[in-house]
LOKOLMI-995693 format. One record per residue (C-alpha): residue number from 1; x, y, z. Coordinates in steps of 0.25 Angstrom, whole numbers. Example, Ala and Ser with C-alpha at 12.3 -4.5 7.8 and 13.67 -1.06 7.14 Angstrom:
BEGIN
{n = 1, px = 49, py = -18, pz = 31}
{n = 2, px = 55, py = -4, pz = 29}
end
This chain:
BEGIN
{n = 1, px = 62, py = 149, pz = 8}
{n = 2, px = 76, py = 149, pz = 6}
{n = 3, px = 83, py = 152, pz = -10}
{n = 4, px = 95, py = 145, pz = -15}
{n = 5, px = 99, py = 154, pz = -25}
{n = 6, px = 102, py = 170, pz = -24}
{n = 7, px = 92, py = 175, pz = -31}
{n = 8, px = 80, py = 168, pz = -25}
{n = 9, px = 79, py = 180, pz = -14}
{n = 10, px = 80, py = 192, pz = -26}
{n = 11, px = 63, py = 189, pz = -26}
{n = 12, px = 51, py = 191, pz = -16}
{n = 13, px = 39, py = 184, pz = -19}
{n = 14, px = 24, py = 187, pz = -16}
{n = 15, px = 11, py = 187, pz = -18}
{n = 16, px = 4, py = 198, pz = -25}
{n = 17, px = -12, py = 197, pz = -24}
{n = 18, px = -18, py = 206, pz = -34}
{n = 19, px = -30, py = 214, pz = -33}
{n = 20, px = -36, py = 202, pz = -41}
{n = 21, px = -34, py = 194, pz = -28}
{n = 22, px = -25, py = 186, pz = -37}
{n = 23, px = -11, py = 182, pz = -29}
{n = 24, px = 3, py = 180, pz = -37}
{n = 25, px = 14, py = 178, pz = -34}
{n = 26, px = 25, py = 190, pz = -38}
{n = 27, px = 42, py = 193, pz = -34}
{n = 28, px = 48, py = 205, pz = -34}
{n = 29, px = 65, py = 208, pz = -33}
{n = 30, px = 68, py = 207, pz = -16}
{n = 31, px = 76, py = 220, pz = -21}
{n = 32, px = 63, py = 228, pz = -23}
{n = 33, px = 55, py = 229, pz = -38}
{n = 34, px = 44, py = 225, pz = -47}
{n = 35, px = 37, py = 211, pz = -43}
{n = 36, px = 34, py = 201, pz = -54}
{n = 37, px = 20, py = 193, pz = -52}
{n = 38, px = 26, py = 178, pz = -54}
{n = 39, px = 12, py = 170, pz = -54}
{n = 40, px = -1, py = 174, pz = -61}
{n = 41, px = -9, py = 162, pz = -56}
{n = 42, px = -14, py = 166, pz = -44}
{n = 43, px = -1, py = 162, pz = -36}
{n = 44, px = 0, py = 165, pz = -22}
{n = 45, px = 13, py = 159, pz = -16}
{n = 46, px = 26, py = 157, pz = -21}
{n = 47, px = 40, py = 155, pz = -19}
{n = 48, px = 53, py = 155, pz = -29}
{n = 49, px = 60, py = 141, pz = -29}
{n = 50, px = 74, py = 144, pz = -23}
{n = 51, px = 82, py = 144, pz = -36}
{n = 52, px = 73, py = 156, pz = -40}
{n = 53, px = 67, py = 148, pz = -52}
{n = 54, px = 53, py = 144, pz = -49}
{n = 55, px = 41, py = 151, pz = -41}
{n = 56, px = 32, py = 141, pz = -33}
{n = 57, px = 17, py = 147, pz = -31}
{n = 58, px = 3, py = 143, pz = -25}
{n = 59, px = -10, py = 148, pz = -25}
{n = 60, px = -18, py = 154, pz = -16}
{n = 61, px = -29, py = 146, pz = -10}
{n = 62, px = -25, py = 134, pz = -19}
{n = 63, px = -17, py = 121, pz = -18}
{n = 64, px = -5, py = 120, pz = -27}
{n = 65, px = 9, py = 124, pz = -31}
{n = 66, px = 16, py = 129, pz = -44}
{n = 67, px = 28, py = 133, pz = -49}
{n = 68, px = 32, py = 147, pz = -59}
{n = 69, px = 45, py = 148, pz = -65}
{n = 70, px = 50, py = 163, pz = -60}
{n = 71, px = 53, py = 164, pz = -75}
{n = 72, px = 38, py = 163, pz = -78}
{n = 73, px = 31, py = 151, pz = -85}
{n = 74, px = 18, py = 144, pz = -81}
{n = 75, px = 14, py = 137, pz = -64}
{n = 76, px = 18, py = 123, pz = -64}
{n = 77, px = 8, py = 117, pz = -54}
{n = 78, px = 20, py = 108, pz = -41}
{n = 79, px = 7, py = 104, pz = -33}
{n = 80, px = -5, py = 108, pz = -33}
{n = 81, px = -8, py = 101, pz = -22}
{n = 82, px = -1, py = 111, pz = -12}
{n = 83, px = -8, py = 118, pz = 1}
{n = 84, px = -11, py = 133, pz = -1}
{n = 85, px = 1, py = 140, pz = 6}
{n = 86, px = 8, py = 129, pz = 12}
{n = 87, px = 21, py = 128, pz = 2}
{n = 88, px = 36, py = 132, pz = 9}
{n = 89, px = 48, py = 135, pz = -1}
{n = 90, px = 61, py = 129, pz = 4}
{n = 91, px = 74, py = 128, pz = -3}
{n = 92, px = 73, py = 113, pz = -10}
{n = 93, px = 59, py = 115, pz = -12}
{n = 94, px = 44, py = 119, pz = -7}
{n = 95, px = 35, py = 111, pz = 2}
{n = 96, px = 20, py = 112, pz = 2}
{n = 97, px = 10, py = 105, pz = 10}
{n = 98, px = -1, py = 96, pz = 2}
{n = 99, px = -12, py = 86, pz = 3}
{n = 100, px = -7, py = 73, pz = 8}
{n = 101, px = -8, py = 59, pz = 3}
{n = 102, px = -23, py = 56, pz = 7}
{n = 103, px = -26, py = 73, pz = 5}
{n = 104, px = -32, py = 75, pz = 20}
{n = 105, px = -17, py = 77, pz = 27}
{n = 106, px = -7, py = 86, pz = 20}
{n = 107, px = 8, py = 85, pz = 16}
{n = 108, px = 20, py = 93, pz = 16}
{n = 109, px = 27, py = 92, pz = 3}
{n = 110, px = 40, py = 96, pz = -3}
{n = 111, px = 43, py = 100, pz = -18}
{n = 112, px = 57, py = 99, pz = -21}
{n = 113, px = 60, py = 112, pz = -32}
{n = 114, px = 73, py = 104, pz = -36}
{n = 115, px = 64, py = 89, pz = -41}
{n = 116, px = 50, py = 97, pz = -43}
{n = 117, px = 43, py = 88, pz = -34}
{n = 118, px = 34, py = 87, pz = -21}
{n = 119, px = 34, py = 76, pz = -11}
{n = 120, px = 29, py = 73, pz = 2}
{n = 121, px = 37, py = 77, pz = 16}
{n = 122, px = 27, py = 77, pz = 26}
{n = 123, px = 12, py = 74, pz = 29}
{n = 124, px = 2, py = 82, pz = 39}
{n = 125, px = -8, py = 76, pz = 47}
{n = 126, px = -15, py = 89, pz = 45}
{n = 127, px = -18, py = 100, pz = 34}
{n = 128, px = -10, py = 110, pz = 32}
{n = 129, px = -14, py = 126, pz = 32}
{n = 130, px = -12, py = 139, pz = 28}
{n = 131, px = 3, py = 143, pz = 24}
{n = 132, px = 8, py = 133, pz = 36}
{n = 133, px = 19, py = 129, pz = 30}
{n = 134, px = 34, py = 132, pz = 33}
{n = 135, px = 48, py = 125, pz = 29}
{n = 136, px = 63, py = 125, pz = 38}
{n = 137, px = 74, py = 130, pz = 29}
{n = 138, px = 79, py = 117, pz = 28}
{n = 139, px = 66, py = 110, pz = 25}
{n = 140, px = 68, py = 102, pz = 37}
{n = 141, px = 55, py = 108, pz = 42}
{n = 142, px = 41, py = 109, pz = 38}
{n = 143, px = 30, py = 119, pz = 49}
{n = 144, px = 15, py = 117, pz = 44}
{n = 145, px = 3, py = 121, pz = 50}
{n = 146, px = -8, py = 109, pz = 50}
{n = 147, px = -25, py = 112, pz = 54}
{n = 148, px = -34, py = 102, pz = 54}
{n = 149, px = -44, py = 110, pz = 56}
{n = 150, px = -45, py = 110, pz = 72}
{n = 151, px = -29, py = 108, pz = 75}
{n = 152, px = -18, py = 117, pz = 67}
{n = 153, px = -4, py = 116, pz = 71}
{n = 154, px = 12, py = 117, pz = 65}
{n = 155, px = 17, py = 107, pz = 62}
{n = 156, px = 35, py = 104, pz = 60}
{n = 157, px = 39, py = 94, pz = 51}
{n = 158, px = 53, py = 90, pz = 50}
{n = 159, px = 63, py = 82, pz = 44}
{n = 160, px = 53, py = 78, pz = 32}
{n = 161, px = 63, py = 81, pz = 20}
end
């Protein structure tokens, strides 16, 4: 994922599992120091909009996606209906694969950070799994891996924006 402003690369992001088994989500200065725990809800997945503002988060093991202000202040639920681990950040936006119109076949979706809305860009004849999921630079591109149970494969979307 790429920033669009300088100091969107001063951070690292990660996840912190403590010896709870709780998983959060925490940053620390890329120059080095102390890191600051960013979620208390169990996050397990997040990325920084690019303008710095806004921390995007998941759980683990559980659909859904929310957004923290880096300043602080409650989760405000995007989606809750967002596959575990398949959510790319991209400049514009973040795309995330979730159940499709009739809820046997999945969709990509994209959630534009600038209008705070999700629609459609493609659909899969198959499910989606595990952390399959991977944007081009220009989000000309989307990779997903797809099972169905007896068949898995990659497959390459384009043109879909």
């Amino acid at each position: 994922m790429s920033g669009n402003s300088p100091g969107y690369y001063q951070w690292i992001y990660f996840t912190r599992m403590e010896l709870t088994g709780e998983h959060d989500v925490w940053r620390m200065p890329a120059s080095g120091g102390t890191p600051d725990c960013m979620t208390t809800t169990g996050r397990w997945f997040g990325f920084p909009s690019p303008d710095g503002t806004t921390l995007y988060t998941s759980q683990y093991g559980r659909s859904g996606i929310a957004s923290i202000s880096i300043g602080g202040g409650p989760e405000i639920p995007v989606s809750n209906d967002v596959e575990p681990g398949l959510i790319a950040g991209a400049r514009t936006g973040f795309y995330y694969v979730a159940r499709g119109p009739d809820h046997s076949m999945r969709q990509l979706m994209y959630y534009s950070y600038a209008r705070r809305h999700a629609e459609p860009v493609m659909l899969f004849e198959r499910p989606a799994v595990g952390a399959g999921l991977s944007i081009s630079p220009d989000e000309d591109e989307a990779l997903v891996a797809q099972n169905d149970g007896f068949v898995s494969q990659v497959r390459l979307g384009s043109n879909f924006r």
